[in-house]
N, C-alpha and C positions, 0 to 999 in steps of 0.2 A: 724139436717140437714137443710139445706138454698135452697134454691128456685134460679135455674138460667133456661135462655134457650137460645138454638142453632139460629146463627145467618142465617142458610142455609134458609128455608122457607119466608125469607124476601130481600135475594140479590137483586133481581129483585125488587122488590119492592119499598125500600127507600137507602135511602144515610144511610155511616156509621151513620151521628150525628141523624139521623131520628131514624135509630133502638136503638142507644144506649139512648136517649130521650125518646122513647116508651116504650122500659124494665123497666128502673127506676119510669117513672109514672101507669106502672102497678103490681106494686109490686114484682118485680123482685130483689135479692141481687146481684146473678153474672152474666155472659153474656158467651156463650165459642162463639169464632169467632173458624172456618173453616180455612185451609191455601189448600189453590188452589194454580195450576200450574200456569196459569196468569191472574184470573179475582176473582172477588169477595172483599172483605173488606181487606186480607190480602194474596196475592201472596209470591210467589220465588220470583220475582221481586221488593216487595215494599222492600224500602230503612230503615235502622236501624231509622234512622231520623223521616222516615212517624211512624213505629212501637210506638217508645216512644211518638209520637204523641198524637196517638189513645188511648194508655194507658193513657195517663195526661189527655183525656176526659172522659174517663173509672172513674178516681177516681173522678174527678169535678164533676160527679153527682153522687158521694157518691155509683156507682157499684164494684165489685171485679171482675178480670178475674180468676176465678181458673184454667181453662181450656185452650187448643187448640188443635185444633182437627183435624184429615187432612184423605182423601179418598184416598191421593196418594200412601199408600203403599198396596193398591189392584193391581195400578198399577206397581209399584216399590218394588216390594214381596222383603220381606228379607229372605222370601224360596226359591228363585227364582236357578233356576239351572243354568240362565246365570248371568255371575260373575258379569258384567256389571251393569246388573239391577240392583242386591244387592248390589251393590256400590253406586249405584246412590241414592236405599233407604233410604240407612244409611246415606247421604250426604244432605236430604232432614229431616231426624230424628234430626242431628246435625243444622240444619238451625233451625231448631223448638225451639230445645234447646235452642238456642242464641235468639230469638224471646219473647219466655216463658219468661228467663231472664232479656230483656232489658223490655217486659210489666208489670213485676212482678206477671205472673202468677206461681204457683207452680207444673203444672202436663202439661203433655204431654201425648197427647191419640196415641196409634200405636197399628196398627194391626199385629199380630203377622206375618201372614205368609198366603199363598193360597197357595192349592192342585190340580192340574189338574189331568186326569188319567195318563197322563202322567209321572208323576213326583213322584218319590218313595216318600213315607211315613218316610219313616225313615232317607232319606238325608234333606227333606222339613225341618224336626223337627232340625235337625243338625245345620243345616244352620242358620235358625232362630234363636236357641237358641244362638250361637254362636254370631250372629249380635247383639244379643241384651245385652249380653257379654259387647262386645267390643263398646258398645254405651255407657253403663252404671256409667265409671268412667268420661267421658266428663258429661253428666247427673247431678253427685254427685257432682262434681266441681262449676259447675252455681248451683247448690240448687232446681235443678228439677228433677220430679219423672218420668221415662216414667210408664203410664200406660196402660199395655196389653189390647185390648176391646176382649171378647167372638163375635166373628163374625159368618153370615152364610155361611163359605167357607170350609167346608169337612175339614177344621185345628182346632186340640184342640176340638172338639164337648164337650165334657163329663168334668162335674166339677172334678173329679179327674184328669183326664189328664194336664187339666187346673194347677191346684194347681201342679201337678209335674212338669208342664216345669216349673214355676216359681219357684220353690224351686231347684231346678236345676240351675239355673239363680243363685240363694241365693245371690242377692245384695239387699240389702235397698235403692236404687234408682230403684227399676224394682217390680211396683204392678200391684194391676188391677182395669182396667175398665169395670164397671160391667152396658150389655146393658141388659132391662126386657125381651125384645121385642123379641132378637135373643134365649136366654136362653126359651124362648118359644116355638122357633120352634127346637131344640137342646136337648131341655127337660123340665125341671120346673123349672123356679127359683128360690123356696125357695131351690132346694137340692145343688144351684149354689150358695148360699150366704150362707148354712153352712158350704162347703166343703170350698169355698173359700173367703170366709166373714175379717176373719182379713187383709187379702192383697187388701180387695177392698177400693179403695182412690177419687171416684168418681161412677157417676151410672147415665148412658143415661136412660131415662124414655120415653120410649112408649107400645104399646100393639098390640096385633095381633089377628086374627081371625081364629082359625083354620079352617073352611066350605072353605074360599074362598085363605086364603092363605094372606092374605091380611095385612100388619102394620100401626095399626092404632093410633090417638088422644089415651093418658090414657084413663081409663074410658069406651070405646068406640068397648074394645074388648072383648074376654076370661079370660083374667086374674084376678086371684086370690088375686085381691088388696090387703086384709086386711090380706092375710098370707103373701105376699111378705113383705108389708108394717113393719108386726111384725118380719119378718125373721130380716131384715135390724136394725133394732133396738135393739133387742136382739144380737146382733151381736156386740154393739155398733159402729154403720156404722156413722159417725154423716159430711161425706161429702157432698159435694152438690149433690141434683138433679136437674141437666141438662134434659128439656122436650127437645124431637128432634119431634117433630108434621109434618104432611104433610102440604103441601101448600097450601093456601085456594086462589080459583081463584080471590076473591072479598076481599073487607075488610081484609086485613092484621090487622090492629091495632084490629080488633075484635079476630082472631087469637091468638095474644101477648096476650088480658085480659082473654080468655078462657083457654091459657096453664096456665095463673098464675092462676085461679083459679081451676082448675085443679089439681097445685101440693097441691094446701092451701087443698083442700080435702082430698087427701091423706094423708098428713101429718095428720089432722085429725085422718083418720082411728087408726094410733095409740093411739090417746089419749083414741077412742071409743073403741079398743078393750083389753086396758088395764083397765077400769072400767069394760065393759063385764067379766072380768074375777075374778072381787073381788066379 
């Protein structure tokens, strides 16, 4: 597994060349950038030209982008009962696609779908699956994977359910993106990475608190490092882990060398708890 993190807790902060400068001197291999509606490192609005840009600075400091990763389809549901929305989602999936492709990244993170009470369960699931259907062969064509995230939105909660929309799906362009953080407040993650463990192609890494509810820094919550840490391995899971950390009001660049050293622990844990056990 390789050590990357999220470019969100830095926008504000610094310039593209600033965060992508600080990952690499902090021991970082890959980076995932965010694609926002119109602000941030990569917009709907930045031009193909700006994208390869960014990528040819991406490899000039010897980083990988495996990732891109986007919040707009919480707003742009591809459950969405108006057709529109779901249009627009999947038109924002397809822009990713083309984006992932011209950067050379390989996965595309989408969230599957939101539930309001509103909104039957069983057209949500329909709908969804169906979108991500018909994303799937533009997907396979550029040589990118969408990868499903486990989210906290009343959709797919349960590693089995999880694992059957995606087998339902049954394309090899359509895995999963596996977050610790949400699978905590959803359930456990180790029972999320053995049900669904061969289809996950990435894994957002943070932690939570159960007392206050709260997503925290790795390290910093509840969770069950060193069984996660061996679920994912035993699994042979050997893709990046992406930190998604909160924001620190002060010192970013201390931020950047806390996530990396953060992941370098973890990773750890497996080497400790495979001698632990001989």
């Amino acid at each position: 597994m390789k050590k990357g993190i999220h470019d969100v807790p830095f926008l504000d902060r610094w310039s593209i060349d600033q965060f992508l400068g600080k990952a690499a001197s902090s021991g970082f291999e890959g980076i995932e950038l965010n694609m926002h509606e119109g602000e941030g490192y990569i917009h709907l609005g930045t031009s193909l030209a700006e994208v390869r840009a960014i990528g040819e600075k991406v490899k000039g400091l010897g980083l990988e982008m495996p990732t891109l990763s986007t919040g707009l389809h919480n707003q742009y549901a591809l459950s969405s009962e108006n057709r529109g929305v779901r249009k627009r989602g999947e038109e924002v999936a397809l822009q990713m696609i083309e984006v992932a492709f011209e950067m050379g990244a390989s996965i595309i993170q989408v969230v599957p779908g939101t539930v309001s009470r509103d909104t039957p369960y069983e057209r949500a699931y329909e709908r969804a699956r169906d979108s991500l259907v018909n994303l799937a062969s533009e997907a396979s064509s550029a040589g990118v994977i969408i990868a499903v995230e486990n989210v906290c939105n009343k959709f797919l909660p349960s590693p089995m359910e999880f694992a059957r929309f995606l087998n339902e799906i049954n394309h090899p362009a359509v895995k999963a993106y596996f977050d610790t953080g949400n699978a905590m407040v959803t359930g456990h993650p180790e029972h999320f990475i053995n049900t669904v463990g061969d289809k996950i192609v990435a894994t957002h890494v943070k932690d939570y608190r159960y007392e206050s509810g709260d997503f925290v820094a790795p390290l910093s919550g509840d969770a069950e490092w060193p069984g996660i840490m061996n679920a994912l391995h035993e699994a042979e899971i050997d893709g990046y882990l992406i930190s998604t950390p909160p924001q620190y009001k002060y010192c970013p660049e201390r931020l950047m060398e806390i996530a990396s050293a953060d992941l370098t622990a973890l990773l750890n844990l497996i080497e400790t708890t495979k001698v632990g056990r001989n």
